[in-house]
C-alpha positions as CSV (number, residue, x, y, z in Angstrom):
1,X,11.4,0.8,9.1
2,X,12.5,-2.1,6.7
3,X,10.5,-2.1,3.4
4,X,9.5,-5.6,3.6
5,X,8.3,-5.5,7.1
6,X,6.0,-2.2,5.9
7,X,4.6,-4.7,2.8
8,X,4.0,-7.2,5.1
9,X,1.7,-5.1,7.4
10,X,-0.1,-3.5,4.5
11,X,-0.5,-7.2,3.2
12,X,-2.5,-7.6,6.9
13,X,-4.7,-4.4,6.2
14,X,-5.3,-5.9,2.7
15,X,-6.2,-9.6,4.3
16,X,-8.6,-7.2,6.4
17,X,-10.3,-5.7,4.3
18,X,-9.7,-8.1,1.1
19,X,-13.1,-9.8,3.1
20,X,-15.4,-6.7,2.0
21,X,-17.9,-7.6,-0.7
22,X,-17.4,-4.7,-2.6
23,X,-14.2,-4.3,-4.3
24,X,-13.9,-0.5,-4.3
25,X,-15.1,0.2,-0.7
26,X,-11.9,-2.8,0.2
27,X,-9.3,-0.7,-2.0
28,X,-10.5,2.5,-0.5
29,X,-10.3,1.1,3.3
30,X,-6.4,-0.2,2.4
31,X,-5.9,3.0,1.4
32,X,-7.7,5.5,4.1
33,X,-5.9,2.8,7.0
34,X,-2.4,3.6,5.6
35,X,-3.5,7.1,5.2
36,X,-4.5,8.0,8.5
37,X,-2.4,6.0,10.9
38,X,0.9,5.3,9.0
39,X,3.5,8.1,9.1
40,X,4.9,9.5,6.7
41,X,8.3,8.2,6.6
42,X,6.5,4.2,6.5
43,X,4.2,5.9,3.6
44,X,7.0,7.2,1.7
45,X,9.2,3.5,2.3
46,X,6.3,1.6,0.9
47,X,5.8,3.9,-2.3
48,X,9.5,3.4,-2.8
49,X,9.2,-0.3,-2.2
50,X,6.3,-0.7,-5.3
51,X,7.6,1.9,-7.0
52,X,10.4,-0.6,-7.2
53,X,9.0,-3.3,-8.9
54,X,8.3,-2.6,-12.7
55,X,5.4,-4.7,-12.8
56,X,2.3,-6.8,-11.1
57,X,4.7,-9.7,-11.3
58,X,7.6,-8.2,-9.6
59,X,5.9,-6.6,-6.9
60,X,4.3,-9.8,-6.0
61,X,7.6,-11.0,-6.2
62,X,8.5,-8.5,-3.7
63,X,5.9,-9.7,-1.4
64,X,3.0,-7.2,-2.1
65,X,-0.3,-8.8,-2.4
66,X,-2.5,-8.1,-5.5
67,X,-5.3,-6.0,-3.6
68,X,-2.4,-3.9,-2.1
69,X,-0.9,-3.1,-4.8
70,X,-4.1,-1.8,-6.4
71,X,-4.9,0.1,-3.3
72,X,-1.8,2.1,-3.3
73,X,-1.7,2.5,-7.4
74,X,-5.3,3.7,-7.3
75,X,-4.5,6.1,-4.2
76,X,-1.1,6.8,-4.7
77,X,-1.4,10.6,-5.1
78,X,-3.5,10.5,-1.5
79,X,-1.1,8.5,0.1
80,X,2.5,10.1,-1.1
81,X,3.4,12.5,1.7
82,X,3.3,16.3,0.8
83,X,6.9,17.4,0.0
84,X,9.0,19.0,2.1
85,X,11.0,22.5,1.8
């Protein structure tokens, strides 16, 4: 899958849960959705895709919203697919 296509549906899980009163229980939902239903190949592509951008700026730039971003820097290590040998 296309980076930008992945950023834009993790964007749509953000919108989703972006509505959440509590901050931490939103950025915790982002991160459990992509978790459990996203692959690992699309989890890996979207890791790539902000590990990309050196900054907030620049990955807003490349179309990340801001609640996404911190869902996948506060998660990261959850969401990066195990290695493989």
């Amino acid at each position: 899958m296309k980076a930008d296509h992945l950023i834009e549906m993790a964007n749509q899980i953000g919108m989703f849960f972006d509505s959440l009163p509590d901050r931490e229980e939103a950025l915790t939902g982002i991160a459990e959705h992509i978790r459990k239903f996203w692959e690992p190949r699309m989890r890996r592509t979207l890791l790539a895709a902000l590990d990309g951008t050196a900054a907030d700026a620049d990955a807003q730039e490349a179309g990340f919203t801001e609640i996404v971003v911190a869902a996948l820097t506060k998660y990261r290590d959850s969401l990066a697919p195990a290695a493989t040998a």
